[in-house]
C-alpha positions in Angstrom: -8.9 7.3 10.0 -6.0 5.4 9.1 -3.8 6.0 6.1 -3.2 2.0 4.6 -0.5 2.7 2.6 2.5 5.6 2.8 6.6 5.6 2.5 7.6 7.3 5.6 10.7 6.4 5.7 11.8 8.3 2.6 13.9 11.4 2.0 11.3 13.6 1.6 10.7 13.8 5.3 14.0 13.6 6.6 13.9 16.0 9.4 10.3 16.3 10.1 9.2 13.3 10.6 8.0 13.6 14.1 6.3 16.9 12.7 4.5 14.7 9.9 3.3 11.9 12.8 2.1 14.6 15.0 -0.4 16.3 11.7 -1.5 13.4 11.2 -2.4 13.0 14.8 -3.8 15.8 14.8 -6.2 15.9 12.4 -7.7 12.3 13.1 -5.1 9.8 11.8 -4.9 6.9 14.0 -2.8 4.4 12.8 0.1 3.9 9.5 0.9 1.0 7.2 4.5 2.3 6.2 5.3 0.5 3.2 9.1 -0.9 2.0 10.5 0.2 -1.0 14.2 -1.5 -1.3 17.1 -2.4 1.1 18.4 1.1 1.3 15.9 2.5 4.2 14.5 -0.7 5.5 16.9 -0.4 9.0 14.8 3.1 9.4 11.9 1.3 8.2 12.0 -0.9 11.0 12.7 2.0 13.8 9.5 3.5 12.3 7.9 0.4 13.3 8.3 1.0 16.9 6.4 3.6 17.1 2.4 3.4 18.5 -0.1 3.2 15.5 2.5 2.2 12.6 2.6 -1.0 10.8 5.6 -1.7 8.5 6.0 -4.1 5.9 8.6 -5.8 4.1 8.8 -6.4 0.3 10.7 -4.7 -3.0 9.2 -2.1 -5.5 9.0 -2.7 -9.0 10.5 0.8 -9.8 14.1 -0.6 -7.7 14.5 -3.2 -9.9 15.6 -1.1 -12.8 19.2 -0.5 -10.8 19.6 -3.8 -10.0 20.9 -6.9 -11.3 20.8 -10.2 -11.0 22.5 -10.9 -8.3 21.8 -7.8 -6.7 17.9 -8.8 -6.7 19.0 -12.3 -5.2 20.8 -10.3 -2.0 16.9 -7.8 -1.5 15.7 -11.4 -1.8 17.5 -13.2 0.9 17.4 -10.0 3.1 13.7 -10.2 2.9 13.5 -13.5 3.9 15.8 -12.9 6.6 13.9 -10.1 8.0 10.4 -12.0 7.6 11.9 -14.6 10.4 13.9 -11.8 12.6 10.9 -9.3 12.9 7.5 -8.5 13.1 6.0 -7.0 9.9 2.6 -6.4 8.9 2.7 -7.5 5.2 4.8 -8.2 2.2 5.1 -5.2 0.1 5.3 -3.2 -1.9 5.9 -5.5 -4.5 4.1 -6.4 -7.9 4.0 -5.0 -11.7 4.2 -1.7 -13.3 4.4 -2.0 -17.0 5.0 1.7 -17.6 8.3 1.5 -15.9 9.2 -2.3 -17.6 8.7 -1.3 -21.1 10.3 -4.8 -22.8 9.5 -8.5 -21.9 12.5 -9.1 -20.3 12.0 -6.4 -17.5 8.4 -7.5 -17.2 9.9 -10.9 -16.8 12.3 -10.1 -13.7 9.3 -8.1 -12.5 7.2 -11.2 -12.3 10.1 -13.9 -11.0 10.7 -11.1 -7.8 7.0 -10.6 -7.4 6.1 -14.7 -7.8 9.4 -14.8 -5.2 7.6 -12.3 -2.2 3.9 -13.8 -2.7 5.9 -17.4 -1.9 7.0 -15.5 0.8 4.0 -13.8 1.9 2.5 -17.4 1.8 5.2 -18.9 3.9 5.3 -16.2 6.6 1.0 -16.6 6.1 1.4 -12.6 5.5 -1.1 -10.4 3.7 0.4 -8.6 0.4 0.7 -5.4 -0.9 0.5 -5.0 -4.2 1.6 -2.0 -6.6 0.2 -2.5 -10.1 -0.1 -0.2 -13.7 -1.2 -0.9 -16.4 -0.7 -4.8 -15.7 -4.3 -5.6 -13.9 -5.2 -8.5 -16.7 -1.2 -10.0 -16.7 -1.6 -9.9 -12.8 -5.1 -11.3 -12.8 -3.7 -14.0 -15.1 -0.6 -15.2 -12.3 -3.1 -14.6 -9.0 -5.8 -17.2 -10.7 -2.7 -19.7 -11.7 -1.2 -19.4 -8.1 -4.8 -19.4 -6.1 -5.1 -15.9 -5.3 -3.3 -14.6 -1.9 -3.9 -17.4 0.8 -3.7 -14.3 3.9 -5.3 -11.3 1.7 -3.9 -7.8 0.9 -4.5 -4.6 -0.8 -4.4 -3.5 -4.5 -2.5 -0.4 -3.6 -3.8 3.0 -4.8 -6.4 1.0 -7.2 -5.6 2.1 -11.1 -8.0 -0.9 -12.9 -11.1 -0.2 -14.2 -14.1 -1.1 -12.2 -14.9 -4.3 -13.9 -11.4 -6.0 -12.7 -12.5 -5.1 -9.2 -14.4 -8.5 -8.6 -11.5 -10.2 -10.4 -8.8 -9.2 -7.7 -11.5 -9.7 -4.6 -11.7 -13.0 -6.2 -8.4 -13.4 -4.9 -8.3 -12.4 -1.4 -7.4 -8.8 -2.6 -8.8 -5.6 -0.9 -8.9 -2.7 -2.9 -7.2 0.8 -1.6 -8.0 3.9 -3.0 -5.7 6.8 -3.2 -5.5 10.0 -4.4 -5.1 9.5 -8.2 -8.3 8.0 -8.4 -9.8 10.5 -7.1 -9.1 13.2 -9.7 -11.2 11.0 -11.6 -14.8 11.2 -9.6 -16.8 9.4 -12.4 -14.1 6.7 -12.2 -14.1 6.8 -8.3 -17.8 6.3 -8.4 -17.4 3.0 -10.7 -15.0 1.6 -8.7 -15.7 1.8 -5.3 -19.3 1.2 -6.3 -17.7 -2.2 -6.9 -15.6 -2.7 -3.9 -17.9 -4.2 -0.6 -17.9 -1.4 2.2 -15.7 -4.2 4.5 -12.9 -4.4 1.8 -12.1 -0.8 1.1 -9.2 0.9 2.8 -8.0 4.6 1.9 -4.6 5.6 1.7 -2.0 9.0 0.4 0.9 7.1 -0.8 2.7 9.7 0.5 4.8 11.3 -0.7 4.4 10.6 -3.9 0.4 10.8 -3.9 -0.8 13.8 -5.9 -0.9 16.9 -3.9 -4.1 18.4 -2.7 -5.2 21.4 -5.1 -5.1 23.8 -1.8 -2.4 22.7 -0.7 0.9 24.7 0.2 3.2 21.5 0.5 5.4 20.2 -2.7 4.3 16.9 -1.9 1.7 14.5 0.4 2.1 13.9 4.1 -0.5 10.9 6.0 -2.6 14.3 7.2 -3.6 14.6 3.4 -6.1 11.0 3.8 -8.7 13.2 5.2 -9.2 14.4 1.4 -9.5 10.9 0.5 -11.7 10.2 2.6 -13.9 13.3 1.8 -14.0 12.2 -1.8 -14.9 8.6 -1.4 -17.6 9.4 1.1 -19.1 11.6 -1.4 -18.8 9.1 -4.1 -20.6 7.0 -2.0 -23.2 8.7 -0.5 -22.2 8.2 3.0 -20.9 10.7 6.0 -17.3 11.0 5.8 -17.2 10.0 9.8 -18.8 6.4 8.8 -16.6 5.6 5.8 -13.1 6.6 8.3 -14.2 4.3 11.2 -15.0 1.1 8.5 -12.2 1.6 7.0 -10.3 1.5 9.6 -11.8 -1.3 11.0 -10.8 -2.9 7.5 -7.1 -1.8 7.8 -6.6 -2.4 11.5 -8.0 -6.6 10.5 -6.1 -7.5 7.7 -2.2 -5.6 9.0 -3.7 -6.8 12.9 -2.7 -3.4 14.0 -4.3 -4.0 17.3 -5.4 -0.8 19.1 -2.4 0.9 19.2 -2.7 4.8 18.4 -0.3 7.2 16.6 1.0 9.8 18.5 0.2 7.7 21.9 2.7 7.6 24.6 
């Protein structure tokens, strides 16, 4: 199993992070994309990133953009770039639209310039994406079939679109993630990933902000928790959970070129 999308770097597990690798481990979790969220954590981002089984990637949430302004965006930016030709990353991300958080045109116009800004950059650095997007998918669709789609691939992180939009974004070089939200929804999961070709599905917790497990005992999600994801979508599938984990895998390890490194491994 791999989880393709979590934020390990955040305050939530400072102090046990080496607790949260080794669950993970533990239970079957091979590998890590670690995904960026602003400036503030990338320097621990990219410690994470030396560790065996984790990818990292570089890129700017729609959500940090509401603190920021103009010239603040301009410095995550440049930073970004600057990073892209220091260091070994994975991907550009997260990055993209949420139109829940940007309720007028304007802030759904900055969204757009800084996402239009990382996908030049992701095309420059010939770097898959990863892409955060609510309640956006047709906007989105609209800017991806004006640009030419993602030259080197990515993810739709933690899929929200309805099942007919799924062709749209594999139009596009997208993959499509699935996550924990989705799967509250089984008559939804079934639609989508009905949709989604077995070799461009990956499964992820966006942990920690993923929805915690009903049997859980933990306020919030840990990379341990994508064996439930896993579980759900193999059901929705008809498949044996132990199939879905290693193609997925496969599918995660190919587009971040995670090579064969394993977490937890010396």
């Amino acid at each position: 199993m791999i989880d393709a999308h979590c934020h390990l770097q955040f305050e939530a597990f400072d102090g046990e992070r080496e607790a949260v690798i080794c669950r993970a481990a533990d239970v079957g979790v091979e590998a890590l994309v670690i995904a960026d969220y602003d400036g503030a954590r990338r320097g621990m981002l990219a410690e994470l990133g030396k560790t065996p089984g984790v990818a990292i990637c570089v890129g700017l949430h729609p959500w940090a953009l509401a603190g920021m302004d103009e010239q603040a965006i301009g410095r995550e930016l440049q930073q970004i770039g600057e990073a892209l030709r220091k260091s070994e990353w994975a991907a550009v991300g997260e990055c993209g639209l949420d139109f829940v958080r940007a309720t007028d045109a304007d802030a759904r116009a900055e969204q757009q310039r800084v996402l239009e800004a990382l996908l030049d950059l992701a095309n420059v650095h010939a770097l898959p994406v990863v892409l955060h997007a609510v309640r956006c998918h047709s906007t989105l669709h609209a800017l991806l079939r004006q640009r030419g789609g993602c030259p080197s691939g990515g993810i739709m992180h933690a899929y929200s679109g309805s099942s007919r939009q799924v062709p749209l974004f594999l139009m596009h070089g997208l993959d499509i993630s699935v996550g924990s939200r989705l799967i509250r929804n089984p008559e939804k999961l079934r639609a989508v990933v009905g949709q989604v070709p077995l070799d461009r599905l990956h499964l992820e917790t966006d942990s920690p902000d993923g929805l915690v497990m009903a049997d859980s005992d933990r306020a919030f999600t840990e990379p341990a928790d994508v064996v439930h994801i896993v579980r759900a979508v193999a059901e929705a599938l008809g498949l044996a959970p132990e199939t879905l984990a290693r193609r997925c895998a496969r599918n995660t390890r190919e587009l971040f070129k995670l090579g064969e490194g394993r977490l937890g491994s010396a």
